[in-house]
C-alpha positions in Angstrom: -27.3 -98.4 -49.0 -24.5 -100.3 -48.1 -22.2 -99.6 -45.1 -18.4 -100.0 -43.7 -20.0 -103.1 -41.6 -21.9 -104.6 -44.4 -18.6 -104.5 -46.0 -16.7 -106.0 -43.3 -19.4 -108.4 -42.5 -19.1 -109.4 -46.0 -14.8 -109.4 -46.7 -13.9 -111.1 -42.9 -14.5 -114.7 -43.5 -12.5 -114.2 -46.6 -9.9 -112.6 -44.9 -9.8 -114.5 -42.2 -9.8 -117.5 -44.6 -6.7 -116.6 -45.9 -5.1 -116.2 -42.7 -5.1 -113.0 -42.7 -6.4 -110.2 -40.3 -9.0 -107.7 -41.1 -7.3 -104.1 -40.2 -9.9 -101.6 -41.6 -12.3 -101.1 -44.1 -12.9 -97.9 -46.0 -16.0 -97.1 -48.5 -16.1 -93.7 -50.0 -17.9 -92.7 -53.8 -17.5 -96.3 -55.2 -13.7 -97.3 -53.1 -13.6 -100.2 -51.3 -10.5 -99.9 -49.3 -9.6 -103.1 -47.2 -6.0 -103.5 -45.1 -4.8 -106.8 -44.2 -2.1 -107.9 -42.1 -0.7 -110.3 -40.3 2.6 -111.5 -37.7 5.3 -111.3 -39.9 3.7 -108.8 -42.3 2.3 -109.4 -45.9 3.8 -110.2 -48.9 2.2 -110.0 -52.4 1.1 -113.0 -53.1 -1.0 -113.0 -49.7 -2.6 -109.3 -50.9 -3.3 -111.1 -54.3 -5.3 -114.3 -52.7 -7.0 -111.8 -50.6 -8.0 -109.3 -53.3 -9.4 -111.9 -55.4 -11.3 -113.8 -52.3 -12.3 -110.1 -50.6 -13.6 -109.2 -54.4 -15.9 -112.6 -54.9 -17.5 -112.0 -51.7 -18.5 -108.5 -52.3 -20.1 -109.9 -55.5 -21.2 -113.1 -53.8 -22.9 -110.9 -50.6 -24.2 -107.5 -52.9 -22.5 -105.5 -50.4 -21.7 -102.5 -53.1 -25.1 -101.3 -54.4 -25.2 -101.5 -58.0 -21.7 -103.8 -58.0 -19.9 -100.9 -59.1 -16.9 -100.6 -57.0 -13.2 -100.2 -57.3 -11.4 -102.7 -54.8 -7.9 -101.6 -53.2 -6.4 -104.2 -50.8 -3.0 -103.4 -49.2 -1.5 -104.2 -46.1 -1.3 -101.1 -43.0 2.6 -100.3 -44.4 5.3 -99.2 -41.7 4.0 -95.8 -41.2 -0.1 -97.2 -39.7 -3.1 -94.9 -40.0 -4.8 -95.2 -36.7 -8.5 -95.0 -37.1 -10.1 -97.2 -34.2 -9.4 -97.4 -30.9 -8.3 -100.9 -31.3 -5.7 -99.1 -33.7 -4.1 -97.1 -31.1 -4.3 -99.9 -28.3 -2.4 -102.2 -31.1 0.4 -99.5 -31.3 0.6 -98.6 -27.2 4.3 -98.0 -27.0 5.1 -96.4 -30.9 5.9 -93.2 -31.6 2.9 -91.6 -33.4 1.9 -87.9 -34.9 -1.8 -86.5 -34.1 -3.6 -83.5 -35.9 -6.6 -83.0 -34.0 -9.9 -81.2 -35.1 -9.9 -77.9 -35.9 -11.5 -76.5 -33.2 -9.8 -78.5 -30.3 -7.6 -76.6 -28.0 -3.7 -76.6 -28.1 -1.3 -77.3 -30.7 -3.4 -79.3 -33.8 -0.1 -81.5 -34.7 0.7 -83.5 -32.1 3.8 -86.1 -31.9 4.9 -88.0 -29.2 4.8 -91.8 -27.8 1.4 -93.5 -27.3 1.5 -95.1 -23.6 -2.2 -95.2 -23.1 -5.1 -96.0 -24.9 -8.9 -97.1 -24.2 -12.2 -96.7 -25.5 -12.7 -93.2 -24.9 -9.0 -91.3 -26.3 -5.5 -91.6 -25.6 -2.5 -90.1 -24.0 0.8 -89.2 -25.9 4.2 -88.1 -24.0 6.5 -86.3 -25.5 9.2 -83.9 -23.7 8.3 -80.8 -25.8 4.5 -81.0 -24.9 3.0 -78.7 -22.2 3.5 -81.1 -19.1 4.9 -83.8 -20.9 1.7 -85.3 -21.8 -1.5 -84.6 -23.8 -4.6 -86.4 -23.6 -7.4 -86.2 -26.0 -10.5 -88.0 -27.1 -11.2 -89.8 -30.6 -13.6 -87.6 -31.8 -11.3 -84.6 -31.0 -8.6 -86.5 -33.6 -8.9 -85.6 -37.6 -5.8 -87.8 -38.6 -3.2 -90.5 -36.6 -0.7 -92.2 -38.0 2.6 -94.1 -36.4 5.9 -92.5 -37.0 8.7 -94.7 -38.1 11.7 -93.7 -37.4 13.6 -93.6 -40.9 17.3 -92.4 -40.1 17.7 -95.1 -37.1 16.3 -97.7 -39.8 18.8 -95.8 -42.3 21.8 -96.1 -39.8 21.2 -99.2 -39.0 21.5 -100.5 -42.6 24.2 -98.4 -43.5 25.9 -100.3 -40.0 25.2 -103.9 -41.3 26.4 -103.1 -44.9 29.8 -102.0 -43.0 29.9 -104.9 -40.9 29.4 -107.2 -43.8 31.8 -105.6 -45.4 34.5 -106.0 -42.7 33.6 -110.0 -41.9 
């Protein structure tokens, strides 16, 4: 039975090949999941190389029992799931939302800015949190994602169409 790092033993050099970096690797009932990035972003042509170069070394290494598997390569996207603690060392400073565990004591959605992160959880401030701060462990997280912050990117636009329109 094949697992995430069979997978990702089997997809890095292919990745890394096409000067790409290895983000994640997801494997669920027959999906092969793989993000890509790197500085500067992805562009199409980059996923494409990838996805056919990720999908010949599946074949190549037998990594998917039976061969069966649907491939989906796509780069993280502005708005990151955070999975890994090197995730959430990668974002320190962004603005992130948090739904923890059911289970796991105070408010399950949690937003804020990341400021620390190691091996064992992370720390988000936010003004509205109890104390300005919560701290919590990985395996007390379900879901973490980065926030991007739409209307500033919206405003901004709409200010550099004006500006172009005035110069």
């Amino acid at each position: 039975m094949s697992t995430v790092g069979d997978i990702e033993r089997a997809v890095a050099p292919a990745v890394a090949f096409h000067g790409l970096d290895l983000v994640d690797v997801e494997f669920q009932a027959r999906l092969v999941r793989v993000t890509v990035d790197r500085p500067g972003g992805v562009d199409l042509d980059a996923i494409g190389a990838a996805t056919s170069a990720i999908s010949h070394a599946l074949d190549t290494a037998d990594a998917v029992p039976g061969g069966r598997y649907e491939l989906e390569v796509s780069s993280p996207g502005v708005e990151r799931r955070l999975r890994r603690p090197e995730h959430f060392r990668d974002q320190l400073g962004a603005r992130v939302a948090v739904k923890t565990r059911p289970g796991v004591e105070g408010d399950r959605r949690v937003e804020g800015l990341l400021v620390a992160a190691d091996d064992e959880g992370v720390r988000i401030e936010e003004s509205t949190l109890p104390g300005g701060a919560r701290e919590m462990r990985y395996e007390e997280i379900d879901k973490a994602r980065t926030v991007f912050d739409w209307r500033a990117a919206l405003a901004g636009r709409a200010a550099d169409h004006e500006h172009g329109e005035q110069g």
